[in-house]
One Martini backbone bead per residue (centre of mass of N, CA, C, O) as a GRO file, in nm:
protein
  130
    1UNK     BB    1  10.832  22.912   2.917
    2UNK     BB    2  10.802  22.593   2.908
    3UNK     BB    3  10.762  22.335   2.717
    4UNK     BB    4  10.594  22.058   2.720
    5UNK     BB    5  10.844  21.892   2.643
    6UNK     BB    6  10.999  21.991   2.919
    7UNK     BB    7  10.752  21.839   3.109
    8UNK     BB    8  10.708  21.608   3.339
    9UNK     BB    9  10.521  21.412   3.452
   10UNK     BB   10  10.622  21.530   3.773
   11UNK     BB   11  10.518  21.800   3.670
   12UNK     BB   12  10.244  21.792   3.573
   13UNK     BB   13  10.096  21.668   3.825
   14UNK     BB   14  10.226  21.878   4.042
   15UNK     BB   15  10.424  21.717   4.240
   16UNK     BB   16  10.482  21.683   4.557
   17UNK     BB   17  10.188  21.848   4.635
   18UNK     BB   18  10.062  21.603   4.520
   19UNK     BB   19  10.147  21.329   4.520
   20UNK     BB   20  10.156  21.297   4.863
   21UNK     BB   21   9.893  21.292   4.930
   22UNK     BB   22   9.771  21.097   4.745
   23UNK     BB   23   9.983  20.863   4.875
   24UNK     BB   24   9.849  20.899   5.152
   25UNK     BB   25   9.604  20.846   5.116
   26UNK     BB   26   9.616  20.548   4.962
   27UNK     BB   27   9.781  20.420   5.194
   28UNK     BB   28   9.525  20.451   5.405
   29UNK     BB   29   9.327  20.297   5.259
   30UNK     BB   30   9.485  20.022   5.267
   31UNK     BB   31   9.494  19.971   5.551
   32UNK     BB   32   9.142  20.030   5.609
   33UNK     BB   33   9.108  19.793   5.423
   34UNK     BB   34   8.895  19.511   5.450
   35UNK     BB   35   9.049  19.318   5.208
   36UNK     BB   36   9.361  19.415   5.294
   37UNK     BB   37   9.484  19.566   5.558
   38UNK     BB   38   9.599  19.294   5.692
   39UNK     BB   39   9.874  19.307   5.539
   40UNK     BB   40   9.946  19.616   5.753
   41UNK     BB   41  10.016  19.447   5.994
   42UNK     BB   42  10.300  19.618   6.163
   43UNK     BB   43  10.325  19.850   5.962
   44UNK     BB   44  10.474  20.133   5.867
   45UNK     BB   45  10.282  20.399   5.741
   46UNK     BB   46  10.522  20.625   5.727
   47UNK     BB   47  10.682  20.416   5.529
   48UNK     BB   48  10.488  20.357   5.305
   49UNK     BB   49  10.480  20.650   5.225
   50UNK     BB   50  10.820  20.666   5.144
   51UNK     BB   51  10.787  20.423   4.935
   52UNK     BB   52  10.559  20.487   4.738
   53UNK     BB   53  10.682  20.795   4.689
   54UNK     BB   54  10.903  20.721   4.564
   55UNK     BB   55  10.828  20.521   4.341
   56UNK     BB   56  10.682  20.715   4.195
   57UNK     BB   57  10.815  20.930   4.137
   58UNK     BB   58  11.024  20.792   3.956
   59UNK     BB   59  10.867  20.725   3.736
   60UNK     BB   60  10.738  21.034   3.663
   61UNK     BB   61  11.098  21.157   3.698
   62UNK     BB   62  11.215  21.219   3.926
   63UNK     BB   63  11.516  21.266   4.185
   64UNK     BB   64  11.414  20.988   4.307
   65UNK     BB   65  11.500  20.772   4.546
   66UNK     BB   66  11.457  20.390   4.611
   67UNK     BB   67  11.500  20.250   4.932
   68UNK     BB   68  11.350  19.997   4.912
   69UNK     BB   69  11.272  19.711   4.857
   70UNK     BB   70  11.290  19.447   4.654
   71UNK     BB   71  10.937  19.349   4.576
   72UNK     BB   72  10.971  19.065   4.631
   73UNK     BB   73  11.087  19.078   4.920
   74UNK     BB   74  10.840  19.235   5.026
   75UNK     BB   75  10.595  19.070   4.904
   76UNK     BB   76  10.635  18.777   4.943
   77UNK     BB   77  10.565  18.661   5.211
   78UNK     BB   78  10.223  18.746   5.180
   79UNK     BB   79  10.069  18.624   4.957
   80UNK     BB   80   9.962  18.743   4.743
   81UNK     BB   81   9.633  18.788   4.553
   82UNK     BB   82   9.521  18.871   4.279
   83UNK     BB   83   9.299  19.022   4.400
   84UNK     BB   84   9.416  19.190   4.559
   85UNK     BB   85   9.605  19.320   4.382
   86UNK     BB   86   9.313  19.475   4.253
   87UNK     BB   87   9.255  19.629   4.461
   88UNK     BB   88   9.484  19.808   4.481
   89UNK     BB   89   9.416  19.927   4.190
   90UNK     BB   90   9.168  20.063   4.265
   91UNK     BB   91   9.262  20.263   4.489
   92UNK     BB   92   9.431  20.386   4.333
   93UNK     BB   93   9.276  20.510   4.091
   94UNK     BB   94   9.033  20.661   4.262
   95UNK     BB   95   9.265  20.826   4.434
   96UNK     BB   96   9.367  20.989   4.189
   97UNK     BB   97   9.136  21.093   4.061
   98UNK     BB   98   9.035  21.247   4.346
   99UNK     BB   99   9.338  21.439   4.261
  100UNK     BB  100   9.341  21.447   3.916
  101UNK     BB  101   9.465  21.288   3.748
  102UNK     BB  102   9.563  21.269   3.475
  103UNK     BB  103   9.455  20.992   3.260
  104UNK     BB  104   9.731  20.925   3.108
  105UNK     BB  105   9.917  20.904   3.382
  106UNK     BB  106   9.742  20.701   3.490
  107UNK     BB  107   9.726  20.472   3.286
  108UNK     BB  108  10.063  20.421   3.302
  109UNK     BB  109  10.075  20.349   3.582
  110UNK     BB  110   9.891  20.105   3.592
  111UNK     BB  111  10.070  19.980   3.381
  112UNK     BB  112  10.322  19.961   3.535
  113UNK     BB  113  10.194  19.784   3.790
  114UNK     BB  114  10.130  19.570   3.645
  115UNK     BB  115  10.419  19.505   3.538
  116UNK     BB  116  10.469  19.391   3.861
  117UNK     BB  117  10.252  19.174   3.928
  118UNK     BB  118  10.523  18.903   3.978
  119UNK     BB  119  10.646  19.072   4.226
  120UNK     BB  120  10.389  19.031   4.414
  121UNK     BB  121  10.238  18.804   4.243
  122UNK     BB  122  10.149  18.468   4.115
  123UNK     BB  123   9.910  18.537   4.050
  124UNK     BB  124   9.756  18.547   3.728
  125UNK     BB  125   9.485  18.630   3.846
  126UNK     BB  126   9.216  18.692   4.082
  127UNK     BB  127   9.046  18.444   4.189
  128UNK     BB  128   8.789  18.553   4.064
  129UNK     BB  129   8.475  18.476   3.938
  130UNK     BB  130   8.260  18.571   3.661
   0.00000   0.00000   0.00000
């Protein structure tokens, strides 16, 4: 048996068996989500489901290579606000937890995205009044 450092983190959260439906699953809700959906009029649905699931692949350590366009390029055009961008980060989170992601795995994802967030959107808050 592998000893845990010998353990990918694609490896410890449970491999593309689990990756894949989390992916299908959070794709599925920003599509469907009131507040961001409309982003993803005229997209196609298993298309960001397989781009989606390169990029996390990727982070996690797996040998899966990103085929989309650089993020700059796929969201520049679409205005995206701080708080859709902090949406989607919600329905990540929430999705991730309901599919079991270790807590640890989540964190580092989340900040992972987070520091994307230049490449998605210029806005550098949320746009929302606390």
């Amino acid at each position: 048996m592998a000893e845990s450092s010998d353990v990918s983190p694609f490896e410890r959260l449970g491999g593309e068996a689990v990756l894949r439906p989390l992916i299908a699953a959070f794709v599925d809700r920003c599509f469907d989500d009131m507040m961001i959906g409309f982003h993803f009029r005229g997209a196609d649905r298993e298309r960001v489901k397989r781009f989606e699931y390169q990029h996390a692949a990727q982070y996690f350590g797996a040998d899966v290579a990103y085929e989309g366009r650089p993020l700059t390029k796929a969201h520049g055009p679409h205005n995206i606000l701080g708080g859709q961008f902090m949406r989607r980060r919600q329905i990540l989170l929430e999705t991730a937890r309901q599919h079991g992601l270790p807590e640890d795995l989540l964190e580092g994802w989340l900040a992972h995205q987070d520091s994307l967030r230049g490449e998605v959107t210029k806005q550098v808050g949320s746009g929302c009044q606390d």
